[in-house]
N, C-alpha and C positions, 0 to 999 in steps of 0.2 A: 504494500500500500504506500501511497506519496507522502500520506500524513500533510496538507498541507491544506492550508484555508481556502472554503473554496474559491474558484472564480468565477466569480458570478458575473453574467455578460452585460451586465449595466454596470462595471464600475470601468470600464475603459469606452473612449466616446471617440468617434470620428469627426474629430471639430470642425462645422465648418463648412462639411460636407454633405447632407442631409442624404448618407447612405446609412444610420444606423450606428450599431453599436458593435463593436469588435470584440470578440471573449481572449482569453486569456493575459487579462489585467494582474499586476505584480501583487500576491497579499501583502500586505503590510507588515507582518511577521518573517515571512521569506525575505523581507528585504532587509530587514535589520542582520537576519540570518546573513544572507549574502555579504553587507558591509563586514561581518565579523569575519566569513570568510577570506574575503581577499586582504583583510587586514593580516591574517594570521599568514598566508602566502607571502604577505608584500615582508612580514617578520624572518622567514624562511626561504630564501631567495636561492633556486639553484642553477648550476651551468647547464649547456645545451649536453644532452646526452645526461644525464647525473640526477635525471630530475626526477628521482623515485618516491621522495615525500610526497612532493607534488603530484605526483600520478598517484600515489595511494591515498591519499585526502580525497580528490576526485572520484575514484572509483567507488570508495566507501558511501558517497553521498548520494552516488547515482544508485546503488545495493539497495542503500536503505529506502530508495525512490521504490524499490522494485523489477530496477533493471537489471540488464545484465551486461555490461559493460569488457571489453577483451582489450589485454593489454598486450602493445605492440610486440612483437616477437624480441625489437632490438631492448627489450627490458624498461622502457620506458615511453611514455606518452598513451593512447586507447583511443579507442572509437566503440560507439553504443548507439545501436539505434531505439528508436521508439516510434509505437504503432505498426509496426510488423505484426501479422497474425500468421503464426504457423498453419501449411495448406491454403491459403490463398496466394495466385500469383502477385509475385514481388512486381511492385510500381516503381519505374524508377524515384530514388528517394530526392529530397531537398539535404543536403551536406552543410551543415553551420561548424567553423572553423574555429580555433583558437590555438594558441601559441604557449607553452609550458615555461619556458626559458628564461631567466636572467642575466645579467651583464658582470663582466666584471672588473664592477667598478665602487667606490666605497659610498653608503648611503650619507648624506651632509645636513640632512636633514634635521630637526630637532621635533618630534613628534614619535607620540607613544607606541607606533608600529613600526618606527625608525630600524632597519635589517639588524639582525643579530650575528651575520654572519660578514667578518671581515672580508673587506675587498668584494661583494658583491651585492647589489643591488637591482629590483627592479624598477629600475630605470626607464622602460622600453612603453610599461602598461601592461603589458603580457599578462600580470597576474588581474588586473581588471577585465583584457579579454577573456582567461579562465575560466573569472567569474561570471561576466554576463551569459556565456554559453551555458555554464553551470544553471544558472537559475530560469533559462528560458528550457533547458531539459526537463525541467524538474516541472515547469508549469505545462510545457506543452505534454508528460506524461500524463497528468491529472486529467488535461483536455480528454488523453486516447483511453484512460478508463471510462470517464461519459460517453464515450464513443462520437466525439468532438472534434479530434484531429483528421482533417481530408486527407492528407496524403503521410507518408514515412516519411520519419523525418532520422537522417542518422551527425550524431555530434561526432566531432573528429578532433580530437585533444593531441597535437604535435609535439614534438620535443624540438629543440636546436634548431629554431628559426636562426638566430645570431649564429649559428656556427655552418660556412660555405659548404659546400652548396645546397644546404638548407634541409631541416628534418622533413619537410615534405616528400622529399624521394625516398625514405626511409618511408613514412605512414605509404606511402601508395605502392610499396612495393609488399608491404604487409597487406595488403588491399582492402586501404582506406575506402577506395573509390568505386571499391565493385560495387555493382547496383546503385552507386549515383548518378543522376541525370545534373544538374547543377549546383553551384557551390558557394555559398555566402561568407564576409565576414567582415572584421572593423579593424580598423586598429586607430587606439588613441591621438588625440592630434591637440597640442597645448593653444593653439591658435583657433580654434573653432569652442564657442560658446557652451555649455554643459547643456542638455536638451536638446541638441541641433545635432546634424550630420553633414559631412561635404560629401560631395557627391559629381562624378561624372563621367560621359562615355569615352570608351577607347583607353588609353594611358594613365594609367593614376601614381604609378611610383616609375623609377628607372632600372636599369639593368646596370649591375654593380658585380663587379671583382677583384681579385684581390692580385697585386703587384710587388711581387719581390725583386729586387736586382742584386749582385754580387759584383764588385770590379776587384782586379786582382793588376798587382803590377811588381816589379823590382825592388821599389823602398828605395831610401837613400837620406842622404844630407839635404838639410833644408838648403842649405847655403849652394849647393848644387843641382836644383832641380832639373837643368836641361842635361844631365847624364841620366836621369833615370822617367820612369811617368808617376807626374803630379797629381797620385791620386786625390787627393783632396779638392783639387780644380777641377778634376775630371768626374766627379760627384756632383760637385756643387754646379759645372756645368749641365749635368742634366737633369737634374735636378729643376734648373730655369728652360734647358734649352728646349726638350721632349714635349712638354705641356705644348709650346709654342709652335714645334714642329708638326704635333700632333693636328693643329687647330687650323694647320694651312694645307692638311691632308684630308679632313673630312669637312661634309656639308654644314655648315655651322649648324644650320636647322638641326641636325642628329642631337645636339648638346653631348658628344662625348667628353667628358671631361677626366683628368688625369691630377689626382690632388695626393701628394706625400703626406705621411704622416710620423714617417723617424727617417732619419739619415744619421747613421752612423762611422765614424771613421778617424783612425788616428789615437796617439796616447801620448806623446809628446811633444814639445812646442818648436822642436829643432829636428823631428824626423818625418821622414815622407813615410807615409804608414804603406803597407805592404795589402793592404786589403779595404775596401769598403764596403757598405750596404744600404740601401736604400727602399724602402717600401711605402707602398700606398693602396689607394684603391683606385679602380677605373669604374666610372659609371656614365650611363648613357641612353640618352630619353629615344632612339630607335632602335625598331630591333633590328634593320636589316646593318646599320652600322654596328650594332653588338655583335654580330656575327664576323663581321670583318675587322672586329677591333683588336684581337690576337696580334693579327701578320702586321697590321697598321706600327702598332706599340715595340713589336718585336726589335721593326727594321730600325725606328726612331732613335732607340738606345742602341742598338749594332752601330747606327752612321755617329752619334755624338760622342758615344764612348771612343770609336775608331781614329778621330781628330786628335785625341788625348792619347793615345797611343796603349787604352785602357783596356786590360780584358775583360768584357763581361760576360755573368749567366744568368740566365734569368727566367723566374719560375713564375707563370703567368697561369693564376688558379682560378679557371671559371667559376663565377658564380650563379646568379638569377639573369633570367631574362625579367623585363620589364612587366608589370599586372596591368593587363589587359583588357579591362570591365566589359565585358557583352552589354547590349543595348537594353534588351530584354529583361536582363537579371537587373540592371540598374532601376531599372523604370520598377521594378518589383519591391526595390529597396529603398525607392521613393515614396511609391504608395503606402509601402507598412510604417515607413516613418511618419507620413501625412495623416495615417488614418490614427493615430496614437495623439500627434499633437500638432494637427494643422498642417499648411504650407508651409509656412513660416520655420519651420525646423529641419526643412533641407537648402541645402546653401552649395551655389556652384563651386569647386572647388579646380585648384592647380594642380599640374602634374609636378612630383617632388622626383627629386636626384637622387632619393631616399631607397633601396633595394630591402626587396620582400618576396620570402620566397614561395607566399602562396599563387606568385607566378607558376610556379610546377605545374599545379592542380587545374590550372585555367588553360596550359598545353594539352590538358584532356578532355575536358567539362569546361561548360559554361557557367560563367562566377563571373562574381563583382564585389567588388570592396569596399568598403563604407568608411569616410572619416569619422571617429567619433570623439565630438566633441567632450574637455576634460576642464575646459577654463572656466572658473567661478563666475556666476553672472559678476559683471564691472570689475572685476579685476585684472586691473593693467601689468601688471607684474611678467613678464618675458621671461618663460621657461621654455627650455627645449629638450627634447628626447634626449639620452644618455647623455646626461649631468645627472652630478650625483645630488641636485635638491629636485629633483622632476617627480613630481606628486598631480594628483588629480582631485577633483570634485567629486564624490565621491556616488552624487546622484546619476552619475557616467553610467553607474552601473545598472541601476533602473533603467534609462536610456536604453541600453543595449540588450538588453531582455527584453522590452516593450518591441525594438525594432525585430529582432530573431522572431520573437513568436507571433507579431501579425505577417512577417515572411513567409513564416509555416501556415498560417491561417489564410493567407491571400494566396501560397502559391498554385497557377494552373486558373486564380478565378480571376479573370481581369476585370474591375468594376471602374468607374469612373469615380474618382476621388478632386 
């Protein structure tokens, strides 16, 4: 049994809209339930791959739902469907997403669910995405024992979104996906209002990977650097020169972009250091230049390293393709937001340079991605994803339950809203 209060179809309202009333409204009780939850996640923060508290928290709460919940084969993350009826043929299902994963990075925070675990934090939202999926399972179970829920709906709990190239290829190789037909989900955005979502067709994040480089050369006296190669110049030159050369090889419109993020090299102030290194990430708002951005990158460090008389290697580690929102599924996740709390709470939105790898899932199924707003009404304060004070409103979480389960409730009924 769900154990849960009921929901009764008059306490959620289609503002606005004079289509009636939408069932599966948040109880009052589940929600308090839920903020404790993801407070007790946001306290226990783990890495991609590592996240077995978190997957057993989760499972436990879907049990006591009544479900029955399978844990990915690689030892952590699960997927649970509900409304499946054993001997009836399977409908393709509605797929609702969430991310397991924390960062790490150290929480800076001063608040009473402040992480307890050194050097890492949820930083990202992740454990509010957990949550809202968590609690729109739990409401849209309740629905499918009334015999309330139109179609199956299966939840799909990831691990090591943060860690390339993304636990998504991990859940769909456990076979996240079988029997879904498309695939929903949010991810928190400190720039969009708490009660609202961005929202929009085609591109919503970028395609991002990861860039190591190595240069190796002779060493020598500083006093003498035209006997050996100036590693140190020959870093710092590419460092400047690659971005730039990069940017006169592809169509600006791509937005590929090439940004460092350590350059290391040398140990003393009179010696040509014998080795350097350099790493970043490459990310980029198309996909057909993502695909030729490898050999692009390759050649850029071969020719500037080569001026320097530098030798480089260099480990160029695919990541995500760019999230690709279907037209379809978007317009789905505008209605279930509108029918919940008006027009007024979907808001056009920009494509970000930001990589997500529930790109994978949308190489197979059709999906669409929702920003969900986390910023306190009028609060100007300028937070951003992975810094260690990135905290949310905590009504995010309502939000994202309310939007999952009129998804589940709308999907397949197109009504005018």
């Amino acid at each position: 049994m769900n154990h849960l209060m009921p929901c009764d179809a008059g306490t959620a309202t289609s503002q606005g809209t004079g289509e009636g009333v939408l069932a599966g409204a948040l109880p009052p009780g589940l929600r308090d339930e839920l903020i404790a939850f993801r407070r007790d996640l946001h306290m226990h923060p783990e890495l991609g791959n590592r996240e077995f508290r978190t997957t057993a928290a989760v499972k436990a709460r879907l049990q006591r739902a009544g479900l029955s919940p399978r844990t990915l084969s690689t030892g952590t993350g699960l997927f649970c469907d509900i409304g499946r009826e054993p001997g009836v043929p399977a409908r393709p299902m509605l797929a609702i997403r969430a991310d397991l994963d924390a960062l790490p990075i150290p929480d800076t925070k001063t608040v009473p669910y402040r992480s307890t675990v050194p050097r890492m934090a949820h930083a990202c939202g992740h454990d509010v995405h957990t949550t809202a999926a968590l609690g729109a399972g739990l409401v849209l179970a309740d629905l499918a024992e009334q015999g309330r829920l139109p179609n199956p709906v299966r939840l799909i709990f990831q691990p090591a979104e943060e860690v390339l190239p993304g636990g998504a290829l991990d859940a769909i190789e456990c076979g996240a996906l079988e029997g879904v037909g498309k695939i929903i989900a949010v991810h928190c955005d400190p720039k969009v209002e708490v009660g609202r979502i961005g929202l929009r067709v085609g591109p919503i994040t970028s395609a991002c990977d990861r860039l190591e480089v190595t240069l190796a050369g002779p060493g020598g006296h500083t006093a003498r650097p035209h006997f050996t190669t100036d590693l140190v110049t020959a870093a710092a030159r590419i460092a400047i020169d690659v971005p730039a050369v990069l940017a006169r090889r592809v169509d600006a419109r791509s937005g590929l972009s090439l940004t460092w993020g350590r350059m290391e090299t040398g140990h003393a102030p009179n010696v040509i250091p014998q080795h350097a290194e350099l790493s970043g990430t490459v990310r980029c708002l198309d996909l057909h230049a993502w695909r030729d951005a490898p050999d692009l990158v390759h050649a850029a460090i071969d020719e500037v390293a080569a001026l320097h008389r530098a030798k480089s290697e260099i480990n160029y580690v695919r990541g995500v393709p760019p999230v690709v929102n279907d037209a379809d599924i978007a317009d789905l996740l505008r209605r279930a937001m509108t029918s919940r709390r008006g027009p007024d709470s979907v808001e056009d939105t920009e494509q970000s340079l930001g990589g997500e790898d529930f790109s994978w899932y949308l190489e197979r199924v059709p999906g669409a991605m929702a920003r969900l707003g986390v910023r306190p009404v009028g609060d100007t304060t300028r937070r951003d994803l992975h810094c260690g004070d990135f905290d949310v409103d905590e009504g995010s979480i309502t939000a994202g339950v309310e939007l999952f389960t009129a998804a589940a409730l709308l999907d397949g009924h197109r009504v005018q809203l």
